[in-house]
C-alpha positions in Angstrom: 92.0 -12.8 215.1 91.8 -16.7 216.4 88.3 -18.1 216.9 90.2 -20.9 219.3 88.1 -21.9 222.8 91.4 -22.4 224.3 93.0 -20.1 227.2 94.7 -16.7 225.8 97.4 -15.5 227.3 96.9 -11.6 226.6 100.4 -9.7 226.3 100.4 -6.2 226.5 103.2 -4.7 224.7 105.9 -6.0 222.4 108.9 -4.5 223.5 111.6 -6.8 225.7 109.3 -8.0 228.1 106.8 -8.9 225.5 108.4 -10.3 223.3 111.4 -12.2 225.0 108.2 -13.9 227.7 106.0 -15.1 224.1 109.3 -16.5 223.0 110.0 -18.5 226.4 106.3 -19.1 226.6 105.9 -20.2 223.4 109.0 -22.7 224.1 107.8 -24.4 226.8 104.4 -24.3 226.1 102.7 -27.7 225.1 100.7 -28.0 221.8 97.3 -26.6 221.6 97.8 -26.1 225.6 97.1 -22.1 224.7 96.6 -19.0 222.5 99.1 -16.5 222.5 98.3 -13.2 221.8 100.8 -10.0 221.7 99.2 -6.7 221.1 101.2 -3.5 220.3 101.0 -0.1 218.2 104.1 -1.4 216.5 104.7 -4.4 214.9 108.2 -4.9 215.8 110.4 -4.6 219.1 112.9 -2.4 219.1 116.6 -3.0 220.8 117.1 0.3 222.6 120.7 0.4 222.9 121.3 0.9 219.3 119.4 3.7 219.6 122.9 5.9 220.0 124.6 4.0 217.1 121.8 4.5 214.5 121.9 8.2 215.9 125.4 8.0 215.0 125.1 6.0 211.5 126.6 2.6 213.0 123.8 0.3 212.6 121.3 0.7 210.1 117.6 1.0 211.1 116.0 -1.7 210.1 119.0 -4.1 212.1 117.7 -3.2 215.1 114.2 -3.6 214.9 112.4 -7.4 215.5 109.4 -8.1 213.4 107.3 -9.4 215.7 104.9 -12.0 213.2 108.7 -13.5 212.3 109.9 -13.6 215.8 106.2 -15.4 217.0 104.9 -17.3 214.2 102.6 -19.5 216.7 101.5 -16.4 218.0 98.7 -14.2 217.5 100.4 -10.7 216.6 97.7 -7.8 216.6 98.8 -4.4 215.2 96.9 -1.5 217.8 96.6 -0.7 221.4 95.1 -2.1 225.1 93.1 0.8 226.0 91.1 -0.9 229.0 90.7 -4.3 230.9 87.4 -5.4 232.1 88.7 -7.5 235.6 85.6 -8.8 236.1 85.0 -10.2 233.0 88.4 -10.8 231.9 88.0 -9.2 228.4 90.4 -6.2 227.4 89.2 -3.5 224.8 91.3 -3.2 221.7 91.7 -0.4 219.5 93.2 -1.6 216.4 95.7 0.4 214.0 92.5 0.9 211.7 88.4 -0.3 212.3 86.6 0.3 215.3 87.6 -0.8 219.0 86.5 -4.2 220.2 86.5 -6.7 223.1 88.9 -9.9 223.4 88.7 -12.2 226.1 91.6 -13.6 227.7 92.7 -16.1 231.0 95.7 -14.5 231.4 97.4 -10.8 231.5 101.3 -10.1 230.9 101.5 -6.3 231.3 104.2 -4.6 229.4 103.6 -1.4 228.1 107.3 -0.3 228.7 108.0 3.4 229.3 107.4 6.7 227.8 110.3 9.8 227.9 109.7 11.9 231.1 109.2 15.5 230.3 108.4 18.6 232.0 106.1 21.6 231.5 109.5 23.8 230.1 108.6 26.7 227.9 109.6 25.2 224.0 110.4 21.8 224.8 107.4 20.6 223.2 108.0 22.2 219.9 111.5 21.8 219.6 112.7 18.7 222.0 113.8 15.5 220.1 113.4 12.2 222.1 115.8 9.0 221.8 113.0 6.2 222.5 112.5 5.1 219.1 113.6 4.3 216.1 112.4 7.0 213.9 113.3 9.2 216.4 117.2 7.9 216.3 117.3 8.2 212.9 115.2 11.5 212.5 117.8 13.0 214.5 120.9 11.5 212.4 119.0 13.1 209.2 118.6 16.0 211.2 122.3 16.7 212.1 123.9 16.3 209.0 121.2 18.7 207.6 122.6 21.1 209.9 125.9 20.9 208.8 124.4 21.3 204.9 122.8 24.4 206.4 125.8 25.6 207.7 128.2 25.1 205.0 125.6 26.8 202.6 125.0 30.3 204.2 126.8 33.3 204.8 124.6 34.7 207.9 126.8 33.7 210.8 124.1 33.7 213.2 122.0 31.1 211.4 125.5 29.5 211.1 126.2 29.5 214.5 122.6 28.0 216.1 123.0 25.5 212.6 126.2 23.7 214.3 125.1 23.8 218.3 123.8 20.9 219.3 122.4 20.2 223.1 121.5 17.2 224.9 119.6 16.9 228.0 120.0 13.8 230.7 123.4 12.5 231.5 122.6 8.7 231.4 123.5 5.9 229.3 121.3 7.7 226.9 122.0 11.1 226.9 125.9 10.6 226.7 125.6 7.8 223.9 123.7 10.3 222.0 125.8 12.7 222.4 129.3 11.2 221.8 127.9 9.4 218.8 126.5 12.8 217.1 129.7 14.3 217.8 131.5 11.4 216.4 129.7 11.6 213.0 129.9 15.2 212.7 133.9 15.6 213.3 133.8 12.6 210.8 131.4 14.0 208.5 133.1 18.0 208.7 136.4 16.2 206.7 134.1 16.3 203.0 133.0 19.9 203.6 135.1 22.9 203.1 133.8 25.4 205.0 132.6 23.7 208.7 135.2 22.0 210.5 134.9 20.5 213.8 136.3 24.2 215.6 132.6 25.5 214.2 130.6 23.3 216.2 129.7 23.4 219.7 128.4 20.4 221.7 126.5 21.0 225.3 125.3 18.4 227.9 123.5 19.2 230.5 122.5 16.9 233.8 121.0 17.9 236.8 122.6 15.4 239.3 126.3 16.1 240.5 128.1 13.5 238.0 127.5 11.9 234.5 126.8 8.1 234.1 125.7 7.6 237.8 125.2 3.8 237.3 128.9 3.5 236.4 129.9 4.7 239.7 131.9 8.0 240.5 135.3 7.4 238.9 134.4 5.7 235.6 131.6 8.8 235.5 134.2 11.4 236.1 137.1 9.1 233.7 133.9 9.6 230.5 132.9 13.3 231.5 137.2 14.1 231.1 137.3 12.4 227.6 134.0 13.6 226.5 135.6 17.5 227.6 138.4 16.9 225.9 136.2 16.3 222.7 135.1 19.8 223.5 132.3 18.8 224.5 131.1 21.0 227.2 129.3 19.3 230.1 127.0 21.4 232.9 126.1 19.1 235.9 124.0 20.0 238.7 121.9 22.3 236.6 119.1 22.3 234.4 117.3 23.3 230.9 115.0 26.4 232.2 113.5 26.9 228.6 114.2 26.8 224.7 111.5 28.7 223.0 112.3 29.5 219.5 115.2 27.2 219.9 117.4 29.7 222.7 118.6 27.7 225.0 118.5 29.0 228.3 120.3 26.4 231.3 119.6 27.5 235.1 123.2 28.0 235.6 123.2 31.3 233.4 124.6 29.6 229.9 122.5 30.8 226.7 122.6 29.6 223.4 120.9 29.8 220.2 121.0 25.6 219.4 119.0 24.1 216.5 119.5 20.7 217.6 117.9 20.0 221.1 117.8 16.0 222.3 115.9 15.1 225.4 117.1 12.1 227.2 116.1 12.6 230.9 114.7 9.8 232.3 111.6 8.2 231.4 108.3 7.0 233.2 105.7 4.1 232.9 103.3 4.1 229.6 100.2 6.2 231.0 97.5 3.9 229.7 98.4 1.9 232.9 96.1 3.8 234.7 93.4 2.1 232.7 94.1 -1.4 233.6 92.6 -1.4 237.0 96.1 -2.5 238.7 97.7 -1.1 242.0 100.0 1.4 240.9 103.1 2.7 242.5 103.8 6.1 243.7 105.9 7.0 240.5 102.6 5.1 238.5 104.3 1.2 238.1 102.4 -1.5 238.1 102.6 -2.9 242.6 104.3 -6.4 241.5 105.5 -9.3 244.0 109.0 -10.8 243.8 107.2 -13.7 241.8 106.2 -10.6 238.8 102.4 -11.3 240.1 100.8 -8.1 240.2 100.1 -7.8 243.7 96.5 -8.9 244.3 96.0 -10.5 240.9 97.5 -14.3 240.3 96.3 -14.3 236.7 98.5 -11.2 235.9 102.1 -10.4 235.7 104.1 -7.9 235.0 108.1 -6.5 234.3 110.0 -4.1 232.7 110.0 -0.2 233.0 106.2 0.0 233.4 106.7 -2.2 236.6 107.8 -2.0 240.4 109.8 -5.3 241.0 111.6 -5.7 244.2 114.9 -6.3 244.1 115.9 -9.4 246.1 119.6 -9.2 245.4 120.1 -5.5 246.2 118.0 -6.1 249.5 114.3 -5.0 251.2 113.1 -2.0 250.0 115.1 -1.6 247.0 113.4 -1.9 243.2 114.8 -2.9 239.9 116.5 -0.3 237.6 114.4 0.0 234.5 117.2 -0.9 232.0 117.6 -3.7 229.5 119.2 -6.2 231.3 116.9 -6.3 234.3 114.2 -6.6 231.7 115.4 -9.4 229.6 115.7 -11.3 232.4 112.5 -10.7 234.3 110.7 -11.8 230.8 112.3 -15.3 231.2 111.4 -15.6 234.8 107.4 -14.0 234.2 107.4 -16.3 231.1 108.1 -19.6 233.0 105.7 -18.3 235.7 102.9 -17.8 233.3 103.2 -21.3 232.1 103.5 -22.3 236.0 99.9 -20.9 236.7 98.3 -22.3 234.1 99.3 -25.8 235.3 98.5 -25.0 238.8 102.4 -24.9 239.6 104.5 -22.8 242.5 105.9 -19.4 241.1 109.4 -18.6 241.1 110.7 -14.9 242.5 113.1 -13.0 240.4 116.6 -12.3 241.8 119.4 -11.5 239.8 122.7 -9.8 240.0 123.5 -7.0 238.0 125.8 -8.3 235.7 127.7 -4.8 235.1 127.3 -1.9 232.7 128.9 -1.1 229.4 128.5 2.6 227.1 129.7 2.9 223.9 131.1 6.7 223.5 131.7 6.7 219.2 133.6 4.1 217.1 136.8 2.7 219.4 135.5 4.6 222.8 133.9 3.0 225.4 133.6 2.7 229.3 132.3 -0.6 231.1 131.9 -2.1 234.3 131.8 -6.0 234.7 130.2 -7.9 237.8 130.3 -4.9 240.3 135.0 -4.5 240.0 136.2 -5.3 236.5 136.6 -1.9 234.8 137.4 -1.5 231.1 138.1 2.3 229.2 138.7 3.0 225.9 138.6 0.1 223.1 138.5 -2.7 225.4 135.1 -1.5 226.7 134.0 0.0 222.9 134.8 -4.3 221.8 133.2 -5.1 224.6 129.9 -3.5 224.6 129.7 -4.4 221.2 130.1 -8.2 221.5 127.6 -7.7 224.9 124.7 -6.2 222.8 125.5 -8.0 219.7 125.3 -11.4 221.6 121.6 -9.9 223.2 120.0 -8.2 220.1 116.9 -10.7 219.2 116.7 -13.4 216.2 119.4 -14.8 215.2 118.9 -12.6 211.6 119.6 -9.8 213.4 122.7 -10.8 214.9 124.1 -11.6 211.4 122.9 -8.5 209.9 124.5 -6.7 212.8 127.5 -8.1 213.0 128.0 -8.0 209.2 127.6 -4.5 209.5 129.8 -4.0 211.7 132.5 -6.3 209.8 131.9 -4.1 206.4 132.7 -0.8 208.5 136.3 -2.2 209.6 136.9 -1.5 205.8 134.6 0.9 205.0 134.6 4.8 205.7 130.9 5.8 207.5 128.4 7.0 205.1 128.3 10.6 206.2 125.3 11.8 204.3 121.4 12.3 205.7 118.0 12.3 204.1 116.7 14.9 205.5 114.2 15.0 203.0 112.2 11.7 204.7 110.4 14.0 206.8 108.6 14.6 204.5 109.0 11.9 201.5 106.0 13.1 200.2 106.3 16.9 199.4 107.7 16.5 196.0 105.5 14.1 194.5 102.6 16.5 195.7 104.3 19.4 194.4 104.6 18.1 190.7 101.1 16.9 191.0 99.5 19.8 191.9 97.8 22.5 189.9 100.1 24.0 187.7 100.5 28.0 189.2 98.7 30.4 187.1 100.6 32.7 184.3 101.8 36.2 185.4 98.8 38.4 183.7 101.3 41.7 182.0 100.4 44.6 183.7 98.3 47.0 181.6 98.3 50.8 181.2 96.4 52.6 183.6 93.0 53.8 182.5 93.2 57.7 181.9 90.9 59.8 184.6 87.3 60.5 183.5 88.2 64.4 182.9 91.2 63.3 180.6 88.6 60.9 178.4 86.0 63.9 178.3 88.6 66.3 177.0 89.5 63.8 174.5 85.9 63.3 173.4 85.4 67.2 172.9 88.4 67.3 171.1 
């Protein structure tokens, strides 16, 4: 931790808004002019829209991930959490990943916690949901679906079988239909090396509560990907819900049952919860109350943006907000980072509008659906190319581009890898098990002791 007198800029959070705004800041900052300090319970930022594609075995893990110390070497990079901020005083508490909590002072506040999955209180959820917001939980899954298919192919019981090779995903976004047309990609690619599961064997379920899939895409492309996702046999239930899943049985409010041992949660999400220990205005859905300029209302030495804020949306018109999605968020972090460096030299602050560029969605290798500036619309490859030179262009550091695209390149002429290790959930286990006591011997069992009235007759005898 620095020991500098001069001004710290404080950031919150080191996902897009974090760190693309300590990039920008540190650009234009002058020498010396501040500290910079980015505080997070990871040390790297994670691109979310690979998320899918990991899930699916198209970009490794570690591809699209940012370390944050290489990303901001003039930056202060501390590994643990905000858990309060002292107004008053202008000091936030830190808990660190290991020590005791502690106090750091600061001039200035970026807020960006980001955003948390949105659940609700449904019976077996919390035992058996997987999420998509992070990494390990993209490639947790991936491990987890090709051990189902190792499960499958390896017993005889048909109702083990049968829950084995069901997979469900709830939420009909970008997220939950990524997830799912990548899983189901692997899987009919994977079934080719074993003998007894085949693509026929499995059964793929999404489920959405609103009347149509992809509603950002608008109605037709959503009802152009929900047709080529049912021809996929994947079977697709809008305008209902998941009721429960305890013990894994799926039960959907529109009367479909199932028996799935893969469940994937992608409904929505909500603003990171410590927010309500920040002592900012709060929306009614709990984002931090920002002005067009990403000032938090009431505050000019804070600022915030992303999915854990409220930012009007100037080109969309009064009383609308910005989506929380990538693009929106990239964007703001350029605008709240040129701001930042505007207050500190007594300068006017600059409002955010921008105009949704489009949308893309990858649906598994060559499939796609995109949207370009509000009336291009591309299907098929063309939008699959697309979305891939789109978020290969946007993923962070320049290393990561390379490694990503080289990936990519290697897979024109390479088969995917269709293996998991399921086993990293618990790396662990073996090394404990051949370290352990050694089990005890089997004692032989010994005769049974003769009745005291045989051993008296004996004695007379």
């Amino acid at each position: 931790m620095s020991t500098t007198e001069r001004p710290r800029i404080l950031i919150v959070g080191g996902g897009y808004v974090g760190l693309y705004a300590a990039m920008r800041i540190l650009k234009k900052m002058r020498y010396g002019e501040a500290t910079v300090t980015v505080v997070d319970p990871r040390s790297y930022m994670t691109y979310l829209p690979f998320l899918p594609e990991a899930a699916g075995g198209n970009v490794a893990p570690r591809n699209l991930v940012a370390p944050l110390r290489s990303a901001l070497k003039k930056a202060e990079v501390l590994t643990g959490a905000v858990t309060g901020v002292d107004h008053a005083r202008k000091v936030a508490t830190i808990q660190p990943a290991a020590g005791d909590s502690y106090e750091l002072p600061f001039e200035y506040l970026v807020v960006a916690t980001g955003s948390v999955s949105r659940t609700f209180p449904i019976p077996g959820l919390a035992e058996h949901g997987i999420g998509m917001k992070t990494v390990e939980e993209a490639i947790s899954l991936r491990n987890h679906v090709m051990a189902q298919l190792d499960k499958a192919e390896s017993t005889t019981d048909e109702a083990i079988r049968r829950k084995a090779l069901t997979f469900v995903v709830v939420g009909g976004g970008f997220a939950g239909v990524e997830t799912i047309a990548e899983i189901e990609d692997m899987a009919r690619d994977a079934a080719k090396i074993y003998k007894t599961v085949g693509r026929d064997d499995m059964r793929f379920i999404l489920v959405e509560a609103a009347n149509r899939i992809l509603p950002e895409m608008g109605p037709d492309l959503g009802l152009w990907t929900k047709e080529k996702l049912e021809e996929r046999q994947i079977e697709i239930y809008i305008e209902t819900s998941m009721d429960s899943c305890v013990d894994q049985h799926v039960v959907l409010k529109n009367g479909v049952e199932a028996d799935a041992s893969t469940i994937v949660w992608t409904a929505g999400v909500k603003p990171n919860p410590v927010l309500s220990e920040f002592g900012l205005p709060l929306g009614p859905r709990g984002h931090v109350d920002t002005a067009p300029t990403l000032q938090v209302q009431g505050f000019d030495y804070v600022w915030a943006a992303g999915d854990n804020a409220q930012v009007p949306d100037l080109a969309a018109g009064e009383g609308a907000w910005c989506p929380p999605n990538a693009q929106h968020a990239v964007r703001q972090a350029a605008v709240l980072g040129d701001n930042v460096i505007s207050g500190m030299r007594g300068f006017p602050q600059q409002e955010y509008k921008h105009k949704n560029l489009g949308a893309v969605a990858g649906l598994g290798l060559h499939k796609g659906v995109a949207i370009l500036f509000g009336k291009y619309k591309l299907k098929g490859r063309p939008a699959w190319w697309f979305h891939r030179l789109y978020h290969g262009a946007m993923v962070p550091t320049m290393n990561r581009k390379v490694r990503v695209f080289t990936d990519w390149t290697l897979a024109v002429f390479l088969k995917r890898e269709a293996v998991g290790l399921s086993q990293m959930e618990k790396p662990y286990e073996a090394f404990q098990e051949a370290a352990g006591p050694a089990p005890k011997p089997v004692e032989a069992a010994k005769p049974a002791a003769a009745p005291a009235a045989d051993k008296e007759l004996a004695s007379s005898k």
